[in-house]
N, C-alpha and C positions, 0 to 999 in steps of 0.2 A: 637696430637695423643696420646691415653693412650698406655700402657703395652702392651695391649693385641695384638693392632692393628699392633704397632711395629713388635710384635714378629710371625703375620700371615703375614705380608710383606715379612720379612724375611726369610722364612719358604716359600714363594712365590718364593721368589729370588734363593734360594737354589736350587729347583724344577726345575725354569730354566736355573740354569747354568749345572746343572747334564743331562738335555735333551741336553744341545748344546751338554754335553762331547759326549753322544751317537750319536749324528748326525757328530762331529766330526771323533768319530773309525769309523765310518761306511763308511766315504766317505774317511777315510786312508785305509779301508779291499778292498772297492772297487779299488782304488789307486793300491793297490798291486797287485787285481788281476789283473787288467790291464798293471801293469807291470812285471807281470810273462806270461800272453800271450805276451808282445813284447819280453822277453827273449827268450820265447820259439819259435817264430817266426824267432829271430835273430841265434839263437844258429840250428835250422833248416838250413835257407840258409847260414850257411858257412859251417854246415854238406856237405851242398848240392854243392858248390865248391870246397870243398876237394875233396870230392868224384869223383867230373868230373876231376880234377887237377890227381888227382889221373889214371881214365880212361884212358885219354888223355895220360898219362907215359906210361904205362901198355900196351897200343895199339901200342906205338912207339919200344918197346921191343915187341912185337909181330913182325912187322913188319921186327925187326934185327934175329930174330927165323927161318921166315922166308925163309928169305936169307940164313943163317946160315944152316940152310935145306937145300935147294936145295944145296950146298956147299958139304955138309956130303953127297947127294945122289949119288952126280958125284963121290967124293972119295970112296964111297961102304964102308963105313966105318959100325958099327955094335951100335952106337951109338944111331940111329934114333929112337928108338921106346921111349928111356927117353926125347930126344929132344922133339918130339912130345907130349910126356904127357903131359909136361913141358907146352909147346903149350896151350895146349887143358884147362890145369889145369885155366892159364893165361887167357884165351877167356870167362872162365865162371867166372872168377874174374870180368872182362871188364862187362860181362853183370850183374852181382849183384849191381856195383856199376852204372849202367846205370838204372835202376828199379831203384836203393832208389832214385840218383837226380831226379828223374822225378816223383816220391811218388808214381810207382806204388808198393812198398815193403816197411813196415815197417821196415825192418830187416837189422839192418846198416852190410854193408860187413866186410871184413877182419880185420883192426886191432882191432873192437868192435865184432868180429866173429872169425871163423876159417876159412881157407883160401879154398876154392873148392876142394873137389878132384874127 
């Protein structure tokens, strides 16, 4: 081979290692996207346990409220109307966080929110 032929080889070879590098980023950009939807899939369902973790608490302090009620009714005590908000505030907590695990609400509840009132 002369000079010339050499240096269009060459110049060939170049060409195609510069095309892998692009075939390369390209199947790292899709890489990542696909690994940012499994983040954002993973980072989703433990939103989505928290939040029922969460539920699940919130409903069992409901339930001691409750009690705790009917308790302050027999005493006539003048307490019941905070108890009750307290209640009611707590019931639409339980249901914000019932909507987002179940993705009918975007809108994550209380500690990424304010609390019902």
């Amino acid at each position: 081979m002369n000079d010339d032929e050499k240096e269009n080889t060459n110049e060939e070879d170049q060409e195609t290692d510069f095309s892998n590098v692009n075939d390369v980023s390209e199947e790292k950009s899709s890489d990542n996207q696909i690994a940012l939807k499994i983040f954002s899939y993973v980072k989703d369902f433990i939103l989505c346990i928290a939040f029922l973790v969460l539920a699940w608490m919130s409903f069992w302090v409901v339930v001691v409220l409750s009690i705790l009620s009917f308790v302050v009714k027999v005493v006539d005590s003048g307490q019941l109307s905070e108890l009750n908000e307290f209640s009611k505030r707590l019931s639409l907590y339980i249901k914000e966080c019932l909507l987002f695990a179940t993705g009918n609400d975007e809108e994550k509840p209380f500690p990424f929110n304010k609390f019902p009132e």
